[in-house]
C-alpha positions as CSV (number, residue, x, y, z in Angstrom):
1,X,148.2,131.1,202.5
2,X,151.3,131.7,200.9
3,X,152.0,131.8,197.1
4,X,153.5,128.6,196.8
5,X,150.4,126.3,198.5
6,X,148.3,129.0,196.6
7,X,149.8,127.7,193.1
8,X,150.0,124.0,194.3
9,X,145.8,124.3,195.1
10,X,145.3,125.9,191.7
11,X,147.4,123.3,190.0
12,X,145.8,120.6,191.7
13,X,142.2,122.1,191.2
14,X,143.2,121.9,187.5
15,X,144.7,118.5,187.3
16,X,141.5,117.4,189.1
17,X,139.3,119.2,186.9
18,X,141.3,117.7,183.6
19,X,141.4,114.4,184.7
20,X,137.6,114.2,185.3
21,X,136.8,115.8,181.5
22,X,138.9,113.0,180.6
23,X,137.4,109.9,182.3
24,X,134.0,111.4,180.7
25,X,135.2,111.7,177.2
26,X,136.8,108.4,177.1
27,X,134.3,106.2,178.5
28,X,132.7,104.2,175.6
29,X,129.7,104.9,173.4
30,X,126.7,103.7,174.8
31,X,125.6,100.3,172.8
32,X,123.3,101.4,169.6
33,X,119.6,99.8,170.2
34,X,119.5,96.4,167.8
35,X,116.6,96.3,165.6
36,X,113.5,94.7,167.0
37,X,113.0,90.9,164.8
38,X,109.4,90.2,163.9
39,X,108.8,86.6,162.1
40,X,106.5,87.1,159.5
41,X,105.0,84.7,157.7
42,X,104.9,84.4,154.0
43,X,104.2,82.3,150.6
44,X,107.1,80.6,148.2
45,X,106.2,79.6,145.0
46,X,106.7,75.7,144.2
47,X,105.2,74.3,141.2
48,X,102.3,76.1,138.7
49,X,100.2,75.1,135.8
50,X,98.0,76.3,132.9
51,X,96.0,74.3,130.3
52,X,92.6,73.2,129.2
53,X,90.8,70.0,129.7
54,X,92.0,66.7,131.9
55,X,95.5,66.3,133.6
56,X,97.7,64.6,136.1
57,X,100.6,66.7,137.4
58,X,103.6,65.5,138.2
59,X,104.3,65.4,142.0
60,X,105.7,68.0,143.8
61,X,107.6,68.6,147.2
62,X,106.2,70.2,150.5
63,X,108.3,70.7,153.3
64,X,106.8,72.5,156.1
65,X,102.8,71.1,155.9
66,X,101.8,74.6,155.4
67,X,100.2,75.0,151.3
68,X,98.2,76.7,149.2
69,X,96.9,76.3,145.8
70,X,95.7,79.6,143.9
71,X,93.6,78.2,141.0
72,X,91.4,80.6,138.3
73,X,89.2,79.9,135.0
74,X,88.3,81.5,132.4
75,X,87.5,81.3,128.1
76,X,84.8,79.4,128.8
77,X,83.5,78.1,125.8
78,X,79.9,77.9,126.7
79,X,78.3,80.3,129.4
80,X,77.5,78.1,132.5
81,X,78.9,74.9,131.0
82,X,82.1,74.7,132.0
83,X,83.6,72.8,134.9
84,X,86.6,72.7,137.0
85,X,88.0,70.3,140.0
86,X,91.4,69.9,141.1
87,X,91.5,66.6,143.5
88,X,95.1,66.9,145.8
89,X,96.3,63.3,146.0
90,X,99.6,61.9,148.4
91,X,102.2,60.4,146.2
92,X,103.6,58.3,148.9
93,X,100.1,56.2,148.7
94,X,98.0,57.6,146.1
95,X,95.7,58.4,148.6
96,X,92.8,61.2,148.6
97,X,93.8,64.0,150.8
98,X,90.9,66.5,149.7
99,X,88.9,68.2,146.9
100,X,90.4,71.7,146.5
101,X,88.5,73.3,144.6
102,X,85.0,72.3,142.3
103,X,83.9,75.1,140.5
104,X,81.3,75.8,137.3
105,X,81.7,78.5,135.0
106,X,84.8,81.4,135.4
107,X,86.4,82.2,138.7
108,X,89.1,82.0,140.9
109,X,89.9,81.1,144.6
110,X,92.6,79.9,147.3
111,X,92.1,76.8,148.9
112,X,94.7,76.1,152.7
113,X,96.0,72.5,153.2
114,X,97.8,71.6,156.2
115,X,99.3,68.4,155.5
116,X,102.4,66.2,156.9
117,X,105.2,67.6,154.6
118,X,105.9,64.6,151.6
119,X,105.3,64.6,147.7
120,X,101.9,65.2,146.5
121,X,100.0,65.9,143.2
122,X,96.6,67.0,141.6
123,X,94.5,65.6,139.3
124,X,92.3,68.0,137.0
125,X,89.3,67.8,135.7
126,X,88.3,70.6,133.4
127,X,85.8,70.7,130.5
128,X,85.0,74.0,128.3
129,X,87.4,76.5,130.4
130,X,91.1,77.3,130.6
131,X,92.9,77.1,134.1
132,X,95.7,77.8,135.6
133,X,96.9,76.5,139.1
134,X,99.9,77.8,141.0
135,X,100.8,76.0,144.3
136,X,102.6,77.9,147.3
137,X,104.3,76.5,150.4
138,X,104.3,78.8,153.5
139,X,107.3,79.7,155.0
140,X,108.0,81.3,158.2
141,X,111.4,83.9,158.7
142,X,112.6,86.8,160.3
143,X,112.2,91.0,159.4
């Protein structure tokens, strides 16, 4: 081989050798992983109260049929004597829709509705403790 194709082969084996480093340097970043979405499920606040003795509350919205109402008591004024009931009523007919809670003494619970979403509100009964209600709609989203 003479010095000429000798240089030529060497110059090619280069150009060869560049070109390739190049094509792998330039091809584009492989795509970042895209965070896995879980729905969770979870509680907004609507409406709450607090007082002592009988009440009707004004109505309040729920939109997705999916509710809660926290309720507790306490100060009661005579050990055993006290009573609670919170009554969940449909403001589009007045109708009963259920008892949610019906409770002597102090305490606290949750009680679940599941409901066709439209206005409702509660009527309270209370005699010798303080109460407080809250009610929550459940929502449903992405993390």
């Amino acid at each position: 081989m003479n010095l000429r194709a000798s240089i030529l082969k060497s110059t090619a084996t280069t150009l060869l050798a560049a070109t390739a480093l190049m094509l792998i340097s330039c091809r584009p970043d492989s795509p970042k992983p895209v965070p896995e979405k879980h729905t969770i499920y979870g509680w907004r606040p609507v409406v709450s109260w607090s007082g002592h003795g009988n009440t009707q509350t004004e109505s309040f919205p729920i939109g997705s049929g999916q509710w809660r109402i926290k309720w507790e008591t306490s100060n009661e004024i005579s050990p055993g004597k006290g009573r609670f009931k919170v009554i969940v009523h449909s403001l589009v007919s007045g109708r009963f829709v259920m008892v949610a809670a019906d409770h002597q003494g102090v305490g606290k619970d949750v009680a679940y509705l599941a409901e066709e979403p439209r206005q409702f509100f509660l009527d309270i009964e209370s005699h010798d403790v303080d109460w407080k209600i809250s009610v929550e709609e459940g929502v449903i989203g992405e993390q």
